[in-house]
RORO-740163 format. One record per residue (C-alpha): x negated, y negated, z; residue number from 1; residue in three letters. Coordinates in Angstrom, 3 decimals. Example, Ala and Ser with C-alpha at 12.3 -4.5 7.8 and 13.67 -1.06 7.14 Angstrom:
BEGIN
       xx       yy       zz bavex rokol
  -12.300    4.500    7.800     1   ala
  -13.670    1.060    7.140     2   ser
END
This chain:
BEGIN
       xx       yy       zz bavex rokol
   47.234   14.405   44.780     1   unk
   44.385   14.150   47.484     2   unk
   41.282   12.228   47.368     3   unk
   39.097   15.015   46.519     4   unk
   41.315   15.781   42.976     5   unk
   41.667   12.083   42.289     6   unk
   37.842   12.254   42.349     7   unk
   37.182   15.116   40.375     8   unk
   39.174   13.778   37.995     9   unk
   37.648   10.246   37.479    10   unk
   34.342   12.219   37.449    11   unk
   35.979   14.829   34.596    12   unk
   37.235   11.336   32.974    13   unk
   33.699    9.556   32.882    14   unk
   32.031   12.478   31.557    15   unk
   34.311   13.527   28.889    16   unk
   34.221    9.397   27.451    17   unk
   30.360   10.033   27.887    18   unk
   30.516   12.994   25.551    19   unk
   32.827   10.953   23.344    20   unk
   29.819    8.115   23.250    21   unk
   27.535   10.723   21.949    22   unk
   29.773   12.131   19.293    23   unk
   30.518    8.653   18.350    24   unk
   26.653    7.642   17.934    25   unk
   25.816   10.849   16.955    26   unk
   28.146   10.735   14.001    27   unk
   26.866    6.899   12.923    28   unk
   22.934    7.465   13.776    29   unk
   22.810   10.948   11.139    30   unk
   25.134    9.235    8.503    31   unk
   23.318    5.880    8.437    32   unk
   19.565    7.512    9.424    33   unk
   17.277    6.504    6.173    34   unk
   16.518   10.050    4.481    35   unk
   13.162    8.190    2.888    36   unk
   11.935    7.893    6.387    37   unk
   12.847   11.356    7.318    38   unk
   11.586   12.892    4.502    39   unk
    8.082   11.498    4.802    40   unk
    8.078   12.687    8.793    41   unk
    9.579   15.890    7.892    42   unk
    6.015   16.198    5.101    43   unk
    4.232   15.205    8.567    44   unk
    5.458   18.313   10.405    45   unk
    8.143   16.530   12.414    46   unk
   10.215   18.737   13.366    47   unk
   13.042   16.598   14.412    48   unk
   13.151   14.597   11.058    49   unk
   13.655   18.328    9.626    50   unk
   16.443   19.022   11.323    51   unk
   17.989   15.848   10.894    52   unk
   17.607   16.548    6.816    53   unk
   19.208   19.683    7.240    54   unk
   22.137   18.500    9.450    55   unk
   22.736   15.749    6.729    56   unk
   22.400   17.952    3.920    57   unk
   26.307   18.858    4.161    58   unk
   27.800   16.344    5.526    59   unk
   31.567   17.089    5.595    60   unk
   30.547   20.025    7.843    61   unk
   28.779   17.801   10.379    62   unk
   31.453   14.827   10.221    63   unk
   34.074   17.393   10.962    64   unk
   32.224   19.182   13.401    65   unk
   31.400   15.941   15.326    66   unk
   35.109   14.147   15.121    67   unk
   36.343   17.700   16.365    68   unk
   34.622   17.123   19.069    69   unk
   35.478   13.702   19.785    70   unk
   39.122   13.424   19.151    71   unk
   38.680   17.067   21.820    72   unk
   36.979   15.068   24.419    73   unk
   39.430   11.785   23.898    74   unk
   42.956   13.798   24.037    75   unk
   41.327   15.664   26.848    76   unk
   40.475   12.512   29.040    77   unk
   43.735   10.307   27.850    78   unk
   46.149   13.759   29.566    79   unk
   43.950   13.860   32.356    80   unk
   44.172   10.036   32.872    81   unk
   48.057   10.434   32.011    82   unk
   48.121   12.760   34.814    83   unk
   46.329   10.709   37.444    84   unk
   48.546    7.558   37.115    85   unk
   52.046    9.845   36.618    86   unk
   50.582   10.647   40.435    87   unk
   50.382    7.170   41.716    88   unk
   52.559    5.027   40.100    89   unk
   54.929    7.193   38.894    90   unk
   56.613    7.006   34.886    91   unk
   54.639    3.660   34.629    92   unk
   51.504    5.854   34.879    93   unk
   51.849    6.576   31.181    94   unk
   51.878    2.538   30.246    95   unk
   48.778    2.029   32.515    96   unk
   46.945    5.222   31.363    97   unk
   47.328    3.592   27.622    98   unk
   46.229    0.429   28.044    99   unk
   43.281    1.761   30.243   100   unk
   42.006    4.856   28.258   101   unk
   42.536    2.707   25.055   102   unk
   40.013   -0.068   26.212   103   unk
   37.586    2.246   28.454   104   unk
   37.266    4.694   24.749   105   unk
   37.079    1.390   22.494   106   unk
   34.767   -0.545   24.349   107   unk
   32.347    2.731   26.086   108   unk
   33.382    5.231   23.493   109   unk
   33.556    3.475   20.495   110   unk
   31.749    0.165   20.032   111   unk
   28.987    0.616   23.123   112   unk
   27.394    3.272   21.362   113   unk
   27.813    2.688   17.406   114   unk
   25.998   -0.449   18.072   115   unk
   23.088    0.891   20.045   116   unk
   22.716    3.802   16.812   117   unk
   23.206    0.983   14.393   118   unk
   20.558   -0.819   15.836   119   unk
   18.381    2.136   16.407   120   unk
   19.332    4.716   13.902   121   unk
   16.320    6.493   12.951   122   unk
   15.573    6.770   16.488   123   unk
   18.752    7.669   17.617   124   unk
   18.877   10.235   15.050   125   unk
   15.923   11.904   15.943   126   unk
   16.616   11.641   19.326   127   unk
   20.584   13.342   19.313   128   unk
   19.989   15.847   16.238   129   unk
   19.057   19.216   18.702   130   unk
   22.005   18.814   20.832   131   unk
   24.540   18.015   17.529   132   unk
   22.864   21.549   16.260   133   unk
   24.524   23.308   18.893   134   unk
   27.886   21.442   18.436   135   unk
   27.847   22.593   14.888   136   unk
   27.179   25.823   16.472   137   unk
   29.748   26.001   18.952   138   unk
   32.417   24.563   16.637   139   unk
   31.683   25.942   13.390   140   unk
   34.627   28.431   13.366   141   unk
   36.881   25.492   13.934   142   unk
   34.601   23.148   11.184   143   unk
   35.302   26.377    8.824   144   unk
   38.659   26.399    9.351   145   unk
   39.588   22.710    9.017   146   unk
   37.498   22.221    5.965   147   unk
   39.744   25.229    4.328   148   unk
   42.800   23.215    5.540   149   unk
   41.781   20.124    4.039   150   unk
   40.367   21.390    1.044   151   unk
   43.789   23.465    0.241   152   unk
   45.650   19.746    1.248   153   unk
   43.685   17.879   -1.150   154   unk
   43.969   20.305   -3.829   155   unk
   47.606   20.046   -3.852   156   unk
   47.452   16.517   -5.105   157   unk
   44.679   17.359   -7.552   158   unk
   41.871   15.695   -5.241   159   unk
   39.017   18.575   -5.828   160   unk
   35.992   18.069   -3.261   161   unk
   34.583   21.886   -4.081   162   unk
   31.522   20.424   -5.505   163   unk
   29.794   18.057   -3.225   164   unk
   27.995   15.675   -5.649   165   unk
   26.950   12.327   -5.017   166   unk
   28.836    9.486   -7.246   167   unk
   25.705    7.664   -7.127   168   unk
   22.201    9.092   -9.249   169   unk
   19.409    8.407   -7.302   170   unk
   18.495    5.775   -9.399   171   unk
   21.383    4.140   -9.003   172   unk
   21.137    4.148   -5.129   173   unk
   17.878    2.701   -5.250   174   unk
   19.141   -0.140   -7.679   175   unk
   21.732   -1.014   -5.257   176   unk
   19.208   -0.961   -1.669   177   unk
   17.394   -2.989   -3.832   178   unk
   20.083   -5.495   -4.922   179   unk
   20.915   -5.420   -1.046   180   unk
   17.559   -6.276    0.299   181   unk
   17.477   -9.502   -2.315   182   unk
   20.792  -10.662   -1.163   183   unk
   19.567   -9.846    2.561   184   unk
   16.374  -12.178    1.579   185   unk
   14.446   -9.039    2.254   186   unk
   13.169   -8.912   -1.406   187   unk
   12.652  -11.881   -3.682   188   unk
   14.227  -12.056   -7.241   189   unk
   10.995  -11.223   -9.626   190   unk
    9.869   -8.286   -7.126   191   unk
   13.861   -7.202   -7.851   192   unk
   13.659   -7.528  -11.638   193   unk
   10.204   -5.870  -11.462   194   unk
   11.460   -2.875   -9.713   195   unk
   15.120   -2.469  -11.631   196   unk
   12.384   -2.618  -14.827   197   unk
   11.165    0.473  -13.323   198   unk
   14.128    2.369  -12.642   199   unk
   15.405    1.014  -16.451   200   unk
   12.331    2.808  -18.601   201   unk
   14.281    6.042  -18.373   202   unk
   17.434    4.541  -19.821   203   unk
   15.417    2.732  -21.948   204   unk
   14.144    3.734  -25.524   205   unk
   11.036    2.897  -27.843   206   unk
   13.482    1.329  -30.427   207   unk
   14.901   -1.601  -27.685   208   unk
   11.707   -3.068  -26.927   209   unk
    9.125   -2.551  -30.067   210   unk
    8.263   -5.359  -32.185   211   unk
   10.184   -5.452  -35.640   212   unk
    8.193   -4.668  -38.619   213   unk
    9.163   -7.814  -39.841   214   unk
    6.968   -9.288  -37.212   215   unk
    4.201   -7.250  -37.175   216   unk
    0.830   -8.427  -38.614   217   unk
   -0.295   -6.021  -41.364   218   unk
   -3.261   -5.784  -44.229   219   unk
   -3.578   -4.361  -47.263   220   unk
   -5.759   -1.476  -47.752   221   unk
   -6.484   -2.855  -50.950   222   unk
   -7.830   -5.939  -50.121   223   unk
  -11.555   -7.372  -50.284   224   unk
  -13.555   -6.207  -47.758   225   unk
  -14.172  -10.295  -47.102   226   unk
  -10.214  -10.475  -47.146   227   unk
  -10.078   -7.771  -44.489   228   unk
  -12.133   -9.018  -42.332   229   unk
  -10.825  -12.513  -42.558   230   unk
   -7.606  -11.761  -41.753   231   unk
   -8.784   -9.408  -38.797   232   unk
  -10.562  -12.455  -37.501   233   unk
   -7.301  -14.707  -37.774   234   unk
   -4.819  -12.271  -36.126   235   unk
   -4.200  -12.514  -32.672   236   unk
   -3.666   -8.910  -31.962   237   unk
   -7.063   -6.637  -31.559   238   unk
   -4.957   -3.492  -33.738   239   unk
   -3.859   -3.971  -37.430   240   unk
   -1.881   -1.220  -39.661   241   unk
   -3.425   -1.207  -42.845   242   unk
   -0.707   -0.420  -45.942   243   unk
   -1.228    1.156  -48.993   244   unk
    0.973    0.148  -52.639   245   unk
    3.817   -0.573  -50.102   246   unk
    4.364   -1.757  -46.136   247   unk
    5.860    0.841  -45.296   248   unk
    3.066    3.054  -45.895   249   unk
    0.618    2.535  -43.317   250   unk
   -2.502    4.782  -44.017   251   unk
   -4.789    3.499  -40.773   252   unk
   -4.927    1.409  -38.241   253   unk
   -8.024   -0.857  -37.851   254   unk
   -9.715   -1.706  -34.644   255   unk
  -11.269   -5.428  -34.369   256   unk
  -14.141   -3.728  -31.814   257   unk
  -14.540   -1.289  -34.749   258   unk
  -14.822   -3.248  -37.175   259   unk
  -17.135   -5.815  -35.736   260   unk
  -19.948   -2.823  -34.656   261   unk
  -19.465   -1.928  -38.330   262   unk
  -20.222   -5.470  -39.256   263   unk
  -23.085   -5.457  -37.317   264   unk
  -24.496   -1.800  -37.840   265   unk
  -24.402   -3.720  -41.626   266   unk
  -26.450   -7.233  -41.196   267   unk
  -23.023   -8.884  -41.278   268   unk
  -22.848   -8.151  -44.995   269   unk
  -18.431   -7.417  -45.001   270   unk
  -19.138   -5.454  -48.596   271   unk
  -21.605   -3.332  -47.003   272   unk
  -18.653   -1.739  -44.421   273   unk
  -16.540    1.362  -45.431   274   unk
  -13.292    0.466  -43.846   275   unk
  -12.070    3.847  -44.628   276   unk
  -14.145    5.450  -42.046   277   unk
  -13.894    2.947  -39.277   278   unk
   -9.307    3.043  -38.973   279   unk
   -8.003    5.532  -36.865   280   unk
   -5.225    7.838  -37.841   281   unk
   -1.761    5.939  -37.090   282   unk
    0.412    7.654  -34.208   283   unk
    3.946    7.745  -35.458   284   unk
    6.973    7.897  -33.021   285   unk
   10.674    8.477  -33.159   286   unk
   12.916    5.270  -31.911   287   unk
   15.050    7.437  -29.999   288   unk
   12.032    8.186  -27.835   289   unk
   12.456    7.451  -24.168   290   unk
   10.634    4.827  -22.768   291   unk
    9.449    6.626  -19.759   292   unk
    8.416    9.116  -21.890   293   unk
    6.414    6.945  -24.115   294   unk
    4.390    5.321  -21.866   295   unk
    3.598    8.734  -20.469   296   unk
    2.116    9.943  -23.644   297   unk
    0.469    6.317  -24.388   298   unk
   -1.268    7.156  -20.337   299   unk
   -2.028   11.265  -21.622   300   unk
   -3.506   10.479  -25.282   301   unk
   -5.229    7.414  -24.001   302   unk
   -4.063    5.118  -26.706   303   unk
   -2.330    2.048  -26.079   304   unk
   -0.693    1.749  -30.116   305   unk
    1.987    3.642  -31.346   306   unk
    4.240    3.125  -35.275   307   unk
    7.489    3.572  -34.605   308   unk
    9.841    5.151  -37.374   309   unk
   13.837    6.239  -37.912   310   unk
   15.200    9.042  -38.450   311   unk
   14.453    9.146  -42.118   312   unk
   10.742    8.615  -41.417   313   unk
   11.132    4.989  -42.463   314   unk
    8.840    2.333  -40.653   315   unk
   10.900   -0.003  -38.119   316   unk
    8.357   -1.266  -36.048   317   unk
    5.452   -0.633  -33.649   318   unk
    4.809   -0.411  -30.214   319   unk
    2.064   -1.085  -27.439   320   unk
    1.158   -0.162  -23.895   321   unk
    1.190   -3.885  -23.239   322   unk
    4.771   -3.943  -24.791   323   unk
    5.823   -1.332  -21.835   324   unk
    3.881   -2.856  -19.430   325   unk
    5.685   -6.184  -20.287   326   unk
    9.275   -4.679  -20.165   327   unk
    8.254   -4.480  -15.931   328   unk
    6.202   -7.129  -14.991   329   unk
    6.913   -9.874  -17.727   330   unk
    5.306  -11.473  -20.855   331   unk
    1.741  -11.367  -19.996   332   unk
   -0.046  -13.513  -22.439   333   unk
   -3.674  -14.425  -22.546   334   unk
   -6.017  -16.668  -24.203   335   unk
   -5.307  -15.916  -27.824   336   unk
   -1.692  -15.135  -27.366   337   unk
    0.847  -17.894  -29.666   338   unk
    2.661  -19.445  -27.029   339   unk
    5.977  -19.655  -27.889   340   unk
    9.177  -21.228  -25.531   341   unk
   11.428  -18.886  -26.716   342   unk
   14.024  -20.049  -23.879   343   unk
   14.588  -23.746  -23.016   344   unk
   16.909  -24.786  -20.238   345   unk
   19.013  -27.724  -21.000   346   unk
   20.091  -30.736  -18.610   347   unk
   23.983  -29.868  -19.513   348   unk
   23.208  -26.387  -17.876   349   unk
   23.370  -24.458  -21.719   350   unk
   19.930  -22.950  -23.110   351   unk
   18.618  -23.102  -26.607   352   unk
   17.413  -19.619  -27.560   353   unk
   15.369  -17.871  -30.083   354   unk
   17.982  -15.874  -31.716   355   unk
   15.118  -12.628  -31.268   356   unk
   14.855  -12.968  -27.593   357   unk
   16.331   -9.528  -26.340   358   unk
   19.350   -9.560  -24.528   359   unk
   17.522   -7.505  -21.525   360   unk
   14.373  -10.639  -21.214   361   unk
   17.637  -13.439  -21.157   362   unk
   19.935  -11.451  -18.496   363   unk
   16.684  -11.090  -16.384   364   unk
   15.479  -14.505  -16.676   365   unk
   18.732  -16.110  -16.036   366   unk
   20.575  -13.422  -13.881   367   unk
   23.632  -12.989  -16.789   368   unk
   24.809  -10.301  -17.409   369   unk
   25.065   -9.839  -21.390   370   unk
   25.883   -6.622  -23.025   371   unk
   22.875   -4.613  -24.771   372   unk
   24.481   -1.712  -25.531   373   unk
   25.379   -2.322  -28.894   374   unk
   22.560   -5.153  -30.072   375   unk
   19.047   -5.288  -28.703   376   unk
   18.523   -9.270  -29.254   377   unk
   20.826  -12.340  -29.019   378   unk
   21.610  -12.983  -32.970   379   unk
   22.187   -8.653  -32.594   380   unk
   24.842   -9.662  -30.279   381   unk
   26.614  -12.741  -32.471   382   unk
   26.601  -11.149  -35.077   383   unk
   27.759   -7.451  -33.604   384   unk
   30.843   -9.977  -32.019   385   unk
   31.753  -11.852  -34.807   386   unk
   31.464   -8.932  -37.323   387   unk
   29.361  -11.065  -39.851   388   unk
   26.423  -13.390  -40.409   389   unk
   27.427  -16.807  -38.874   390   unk
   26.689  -20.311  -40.800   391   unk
   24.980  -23.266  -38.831   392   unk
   27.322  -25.033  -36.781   393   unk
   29.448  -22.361  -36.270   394   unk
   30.185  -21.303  -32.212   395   unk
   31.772  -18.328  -31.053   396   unk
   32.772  -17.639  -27.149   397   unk
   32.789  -14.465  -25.862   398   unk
   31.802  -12.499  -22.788   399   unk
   31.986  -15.409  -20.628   400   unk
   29.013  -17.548  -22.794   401   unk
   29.883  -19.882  -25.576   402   unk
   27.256  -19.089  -28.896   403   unk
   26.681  -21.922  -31.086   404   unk
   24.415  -21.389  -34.350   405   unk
   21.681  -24.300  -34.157   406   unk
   19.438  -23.025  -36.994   407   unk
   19.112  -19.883  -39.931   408   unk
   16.971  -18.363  -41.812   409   unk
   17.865  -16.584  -44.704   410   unk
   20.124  -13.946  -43.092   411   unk
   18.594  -14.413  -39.667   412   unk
   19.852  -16.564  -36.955   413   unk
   16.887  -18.018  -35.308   414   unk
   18.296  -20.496  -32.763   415   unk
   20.914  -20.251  -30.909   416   unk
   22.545  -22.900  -28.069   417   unk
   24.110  -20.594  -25.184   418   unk
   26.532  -22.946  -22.748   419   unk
   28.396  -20.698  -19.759   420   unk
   31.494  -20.955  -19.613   421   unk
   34.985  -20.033  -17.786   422   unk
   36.837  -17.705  -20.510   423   unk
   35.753  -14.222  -20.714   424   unk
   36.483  -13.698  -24.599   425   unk
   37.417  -15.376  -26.806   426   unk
   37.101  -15.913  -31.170   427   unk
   35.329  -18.468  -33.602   428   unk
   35.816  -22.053  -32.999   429   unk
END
């Protein structure tokens, strides 16, 4: 082989494990490129960013495309290499033209230019997506065909990739960059629990975060006018259902603001005040409501108080804006809120727990991971696990947490000691 040939190949070489660089950063840069960020250029007019959604869009066809390509370019340069060294060293050619090509495509093929797109991805991205266009142009007859083949392979052992879906909602993506960027120190553990809060209110329904009826502070219609308005005065919430004959039939809901311009519209004189005319009409809503869907009527009737009822019409609780607000951002209490430690860490690393602290408030306060499928508070869950109403002293282990009954009332269990421990499941002590 003369001179001139052994330089036209080199040359041919070079450029072929140059074009194998670009389909090797080409392929990371589009598959790793942030769609969020190309989305809001492609809204700015960028054309680039558009193109870059659209190449991603299917990505099967422009993985295959862009590995044709690459393993086209690699063969291509390892027979040419082959051929060189066959020329000057003779059947050792073949030993030297593996160990060479196999470094030269690792180190300038391979990792070189992955790790300048990883590093640079949007950019990179924006940068290669015209010229990987016309690859997917030039090769999609080939792209066509190989899909078919490994489609029709696939198939065989009942593998079917006909529909492409994501495995992951989007939801479910963001809950996982965002579980990312907190182990990454990116994002700090409240701003994580405040956003998964957000992403939750859609899986979330009125009846796992409204106050129990049992808890709710209610007045009899009834009543004195002097009674009514004491016991306004003494509750700490500014809205109070007002019953009629029995609880569970709430004819109004009375405003504190209301009633105190009524007061005063009547020289402070509580007997002078028709409370029928100052309570609003109570808002009643299903339990099976979604959350998101809740607070969205709470923001479109612009009322912040909402009864919530079972199927069968019966009262179970009630609900606020505040309550919503709360499932996101955390108890916010102010000045004439009952401050209650409903959760107190012990020095032997177990907690004593009010046994109608939600499972949802303890597993984000803690960072356990307690089932709430089937109970919405922590006596819900002892009780839904042992299959009855425990006694005091009583302790049950299960789910990796050992539950010991500390204190009950009636046929509640109202405290609760909850120790971590090693077994996963387990029975009554």
């Amino acid at each position: 082989m003369t001179s001139l040939g052994i330089g036209l190949t080199i040359a041919a070489i070079a450029v072929l494990l140059g074009l194998s660089a670009f389909f090797s950063g080409s392929e990371t840069a589009l598959t790793a490129a942030s769609r969020a960020r190309m989305t809001r250029l492609a809204e700015e007019k960028n054309w680039r960013a558009q193109l870059v959604l659209r190449l991603t869009d299917d990505l099967e066809r422009l993985i295959g495309a862009l590995l044709l390509g690459n393993n086209l370019v690699n063969i291509l340069s390892s027979a040419l290499a082959t051929g060189l060294l066959l020329a000057i060293f003779g059947d050792a050619g073949v030993l030297y033209a593996t160990l060479v090509m196999t470094a030269l495509v690792v180190i300038f093929s391979e990792v070189m230019p992955k790790t300048i797109a990883i590093t640079n991805t949007d950019r990179f991205a924006l940068f290669v997506a015209p010229i990987v266009r016309m690859v997917l142009l030039v090769f999609a007859p080939l792209t066509v065909a190989v899909r078919f083949i490994v489609r029709g392979t696939l198939g065989i052992f009942g593998v079917d990739v006909s529909e492409t879906a994501n495995v992951l909602s989007p939801h479910d993506e963001l809950r996982g960059a965002i579980n990312l960027h907190l182990r990454e120190g990116g994002v700090v553990k409240s701003d994580r629990d405040m956003l998964g809060a957000i992403l939750d209110l859609s899986d979330l329904t009125v009846g796992d975060i409204m106050v129990h009826r049992k808890n709710i502070n209610m007045i009899d219609a009834s009543a004195s006018n002097e009674e009514i308005v004491s016991q306004v005065l003494a509750a700490p919430h500014t809205r109070i259902p007002l019953w009629r004959d029995e609880p569970e039939n709430i004819v109004g809901v009375l405003h504190a603001k209301d009633l105190l311009r009524a007061l005063s519209s009547a020289g402070w004189k509580p007997g002078a005040v028709d409370i029928a005319a100052i309570t609003i009409k109570p808002w009643f809503v299903p339990d099976t409501t979604p959350l998101q869907n809740q607070l969205n009527a709470f923001l479109r009737r612009k009322t912040h108080f909402a009864l919530v009822v079972d199927e069968y019409g019966a009262l179970m609780g009630l609900i606020t804006l505040e309550d919503i607000l709360e499932e996101i951002v955390g108890d916010i209490s102010d000045e004439h809120d009952i401050e209650r430690s409903r959760v107190r860490l012990q020095p032997d690393g177990s907690v004593i727990v009010s046994g109608a602290v939600p499972i949802r408030d303890l597993n984000r306060k803690l960072d356990w991971h307690l089932p709430d499928e089937e109970a919405t508070t922590i006596a819900g869950l002892v009780i839904h696990e042992a299959r009855a109403i425990p006694e005091v002293g009583q302790a049950f282990t299960f789910h990796g947490f050992k539950f010991e009954i500390l204190r009950r009332q009636r046929n509640q269990l109202a405290v609760l000691r909850v120790t971590p421990v090693r077994a996963k499941s387990g029975a009554a002590d």
